[in-house]
N, C-alpha and C positions, 0 to 999 in steps of 0.2 A: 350726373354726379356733381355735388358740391365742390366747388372751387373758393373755399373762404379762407380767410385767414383772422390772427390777431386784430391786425390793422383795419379791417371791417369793422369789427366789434368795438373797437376804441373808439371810430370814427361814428360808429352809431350812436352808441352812450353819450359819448360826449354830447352829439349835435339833439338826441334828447334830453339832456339835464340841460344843456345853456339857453333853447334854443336858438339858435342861430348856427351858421358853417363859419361861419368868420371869428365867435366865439371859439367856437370848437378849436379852430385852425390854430389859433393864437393859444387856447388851454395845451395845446397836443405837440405844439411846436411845429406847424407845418401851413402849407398853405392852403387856400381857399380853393384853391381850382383842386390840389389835391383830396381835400376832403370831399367834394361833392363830385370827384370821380369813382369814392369808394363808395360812396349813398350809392351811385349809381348801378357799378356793379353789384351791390349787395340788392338792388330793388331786379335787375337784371337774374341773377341767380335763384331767387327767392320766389319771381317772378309776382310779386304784389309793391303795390305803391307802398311807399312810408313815410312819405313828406308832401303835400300841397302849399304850395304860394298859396296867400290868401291877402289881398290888398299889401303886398308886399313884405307878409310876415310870414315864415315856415310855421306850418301847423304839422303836425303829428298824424299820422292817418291810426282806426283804431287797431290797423294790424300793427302797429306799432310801438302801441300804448302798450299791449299785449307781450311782446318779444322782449323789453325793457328788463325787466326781472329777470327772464330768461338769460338774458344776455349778461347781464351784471353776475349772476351764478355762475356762467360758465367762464368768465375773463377773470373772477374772483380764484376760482379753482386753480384755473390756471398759475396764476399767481403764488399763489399758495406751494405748489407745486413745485413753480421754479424757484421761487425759494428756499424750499427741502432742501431740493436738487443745487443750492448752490452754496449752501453750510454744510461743511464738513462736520459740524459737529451736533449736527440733529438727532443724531440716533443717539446722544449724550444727554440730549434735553430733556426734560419730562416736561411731555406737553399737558397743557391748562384746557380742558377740551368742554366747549362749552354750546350748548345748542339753545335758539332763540326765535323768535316770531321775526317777521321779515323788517316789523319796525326796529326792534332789538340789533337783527345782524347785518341787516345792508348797509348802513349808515353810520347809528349812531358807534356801535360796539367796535367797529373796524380802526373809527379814529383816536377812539380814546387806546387800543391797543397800539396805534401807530406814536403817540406821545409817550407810553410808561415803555416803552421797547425801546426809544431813546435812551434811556434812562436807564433801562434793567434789561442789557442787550442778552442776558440768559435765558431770558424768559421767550416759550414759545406756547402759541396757542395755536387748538385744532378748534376755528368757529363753523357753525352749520343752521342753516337755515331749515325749520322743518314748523309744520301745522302744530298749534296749540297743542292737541289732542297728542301728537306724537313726541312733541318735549316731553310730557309727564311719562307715558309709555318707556319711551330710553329710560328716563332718569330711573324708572321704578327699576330697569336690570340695571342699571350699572354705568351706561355703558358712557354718560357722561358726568362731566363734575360736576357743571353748573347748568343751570338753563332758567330761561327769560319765558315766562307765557302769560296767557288770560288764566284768570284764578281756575283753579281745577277741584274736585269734589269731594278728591280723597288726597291730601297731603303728609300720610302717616309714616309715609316708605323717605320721606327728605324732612331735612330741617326748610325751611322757609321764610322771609320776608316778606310782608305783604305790601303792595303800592294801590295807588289809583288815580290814574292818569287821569290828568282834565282831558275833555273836550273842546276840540278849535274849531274855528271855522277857516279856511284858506280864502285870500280873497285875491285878483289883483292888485296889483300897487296902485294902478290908477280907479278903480270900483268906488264908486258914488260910499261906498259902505264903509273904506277905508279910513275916512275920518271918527268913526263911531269908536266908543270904547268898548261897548259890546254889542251883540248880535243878538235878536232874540226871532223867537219862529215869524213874526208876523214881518219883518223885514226883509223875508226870503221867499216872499209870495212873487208870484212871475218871476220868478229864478229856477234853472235848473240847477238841482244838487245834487252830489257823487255821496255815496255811503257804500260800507260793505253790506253784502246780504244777511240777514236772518242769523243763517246757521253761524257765523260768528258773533259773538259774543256781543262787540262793542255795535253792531250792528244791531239784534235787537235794543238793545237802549235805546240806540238812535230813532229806529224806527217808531220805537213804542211814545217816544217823547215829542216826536213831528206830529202821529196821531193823534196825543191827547192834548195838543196845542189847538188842535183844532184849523188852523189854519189849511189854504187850500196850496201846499207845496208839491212843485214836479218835481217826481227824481227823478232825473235825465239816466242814471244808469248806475249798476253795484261795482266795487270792482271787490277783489281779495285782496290788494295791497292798496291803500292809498298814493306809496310813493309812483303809481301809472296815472294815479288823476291828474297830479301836479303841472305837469306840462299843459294840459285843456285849460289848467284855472290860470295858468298863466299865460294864457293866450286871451283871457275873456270872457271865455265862452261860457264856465260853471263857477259855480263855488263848491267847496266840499267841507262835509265835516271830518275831523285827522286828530288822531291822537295824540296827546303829547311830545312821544316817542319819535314818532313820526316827523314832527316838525322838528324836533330838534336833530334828526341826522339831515334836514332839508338846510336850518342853519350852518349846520356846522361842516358841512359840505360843499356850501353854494355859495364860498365868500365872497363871489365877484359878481352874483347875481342879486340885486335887490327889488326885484321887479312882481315881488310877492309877499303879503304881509298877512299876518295870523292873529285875531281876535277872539277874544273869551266869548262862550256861547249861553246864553241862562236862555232855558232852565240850565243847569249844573248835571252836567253825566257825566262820570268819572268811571275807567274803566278797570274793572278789579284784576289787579296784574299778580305775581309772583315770581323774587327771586331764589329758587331753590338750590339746594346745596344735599348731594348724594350725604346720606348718613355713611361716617368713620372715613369719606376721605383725607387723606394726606396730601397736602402740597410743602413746596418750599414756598419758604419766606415771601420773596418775593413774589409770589404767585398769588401767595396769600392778602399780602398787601394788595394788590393790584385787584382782587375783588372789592377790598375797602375803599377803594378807588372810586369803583365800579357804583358801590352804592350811594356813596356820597356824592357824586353826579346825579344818579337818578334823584336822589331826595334835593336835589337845585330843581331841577326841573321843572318837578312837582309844585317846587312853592315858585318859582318864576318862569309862567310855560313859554310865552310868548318872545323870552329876549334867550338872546343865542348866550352859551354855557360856556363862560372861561373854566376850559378845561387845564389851564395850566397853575390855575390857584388850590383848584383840590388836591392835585399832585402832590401840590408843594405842603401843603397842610396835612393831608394824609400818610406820607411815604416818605 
């Protein structure tokens, strides 16, 4: 039987977003020997590796690239929860309930909620992470207000916004490539590259635009989230291509890390996104506002992908 806790899960996350224990220790408020006592028992419990020294630097093993998401879902939950659990006056709020693609809810949507809840401490939101395919699905019954996905086929059951996200390439900070302004296929030859597979959306594009580049590129591996590649490309080892969305909860999360930089990719793929909005919902005000928030972020983005999104000037100009 499992013997985990919180403190595991902190201690994981953490030491894979910063990489490093000594980051972590210093993010988390604690020390270094304690944090590589929890890696330990959690690789003990788990019974698989999740970390290798490599000339001196923590790399990620791929069970670990893997558990990342997983992990962040369930300490989010959590969170969420004891939150509820510790306003008294949640069952007064009417929550803003909004479900979104993992670029949408891991990152980016959490922080710009954690700024307007400064601000508009009324306001409560139920966010959920679920497959493109199953945003549109809820939204068609009901079951939430807003949702974030890849364009979908029939939009006649929501009002809708349309987006399209550029295409990035992630590089290291230190990567021969890093001085370039842009990235084109032929300077990713002898590189491995991360992309999603096929069955998602911004993946065929991707795939379809390496092919007809012609060029002879490896892809080292697919994943479903980009945010699991990031740690490999910030060890060296890959480059990957990441949607805008993507790198901006990478920004806008990672203020103490700049050990990773994001360049424009031509050819130009842009990935056809959608903000929809359940027909004849009702929200308060401030709820309301708080999606005009919401959009006027995304359309920054859009026109500046690469440089991280003061999130505190839309606020102020929006709300």
């Amino acid at each position: 039987m499992l013997n985990l806790n919180l403190r595991h899960l902190r201690c994981f996350i953490e030491v894979m977003v910063t990489g490093s224990m000594i980051s972590a220790a210093d993010n988390l408020g604690r020390t270094q020997p304690s944090i590589s006592r929890a890696i330990k028992e959690l690789e003990n419990q788990l019974q698989k590796e999740l970390f290798i020294s490599v000339q001196g630097h923590l790399r990620p093993t791929s069970h670990s690239i893997s558990l990342l998401p997983k992990a962040q879902s369930i300490l989010k939950s959590f969170e969420v929860f004891w939150d509820d659990a510790k306003n008294d006056k949640s069952e007064e709020t009417e929550k803003t309930k909004i479900a979104g693609m993992p670029a949408f809810t891991a990152s980016f949507l959490p922080h710009l909620v954690s700024i307007y809840s400064d601000k508009y401490r009324e306001t409560a939101f139920d966010i959920s992470t679920l497959h493109w395919q199953n945003i549109v699905e809820t939204m068609a019954t009901g079951q939430y207000h807003y949702g974030f996905s890849e364009a979908a086929a029939d939009t006649s059951f929501v009002n809708s916004t349309n987006f399209e996200l550029p295409t990035l390439i992630a590089l290291a900070k230190d990567d021969p490539l890093a001085t370039e302004d842009v990235i084109i296929p032929r300077q990713l030859q002898m590189r491995k590259i991360v992309l999603q597979p096929r069955r998602h959306l911004h993946g065929q594009l991707i795939h379809e635009a390496l092919r007809s580049s012609g060029e002879g590129i490896e892809i080292a591996s697919e994943v479903t989230t980009y945010q699991s590649a990031l740690p490999f490309v910030r060890a060296g080892k890959i480059c990957a291509c990441c949607d805008a969305m993507t790198v901006q909860g990478y920004l806008l999360n990672n203020a103490q890390q700049n050990n990773l930089i994001f360049k424009k990719f031509i050819p130009e793929i842009y990935l056809p996104s959608l903000f929809m909005r359940t027909k004849g919902a009702s929200l308060s005000e401030p709820a309301e506002y708080f999606i005009e928030y919401v959009l006027s972020c995304i359309k920054a983005i859009i026109s500046n992908p690469t440089e991280k999104l003061d999130c505190q000037r839309y606020l102020t100009t929006q709300v």
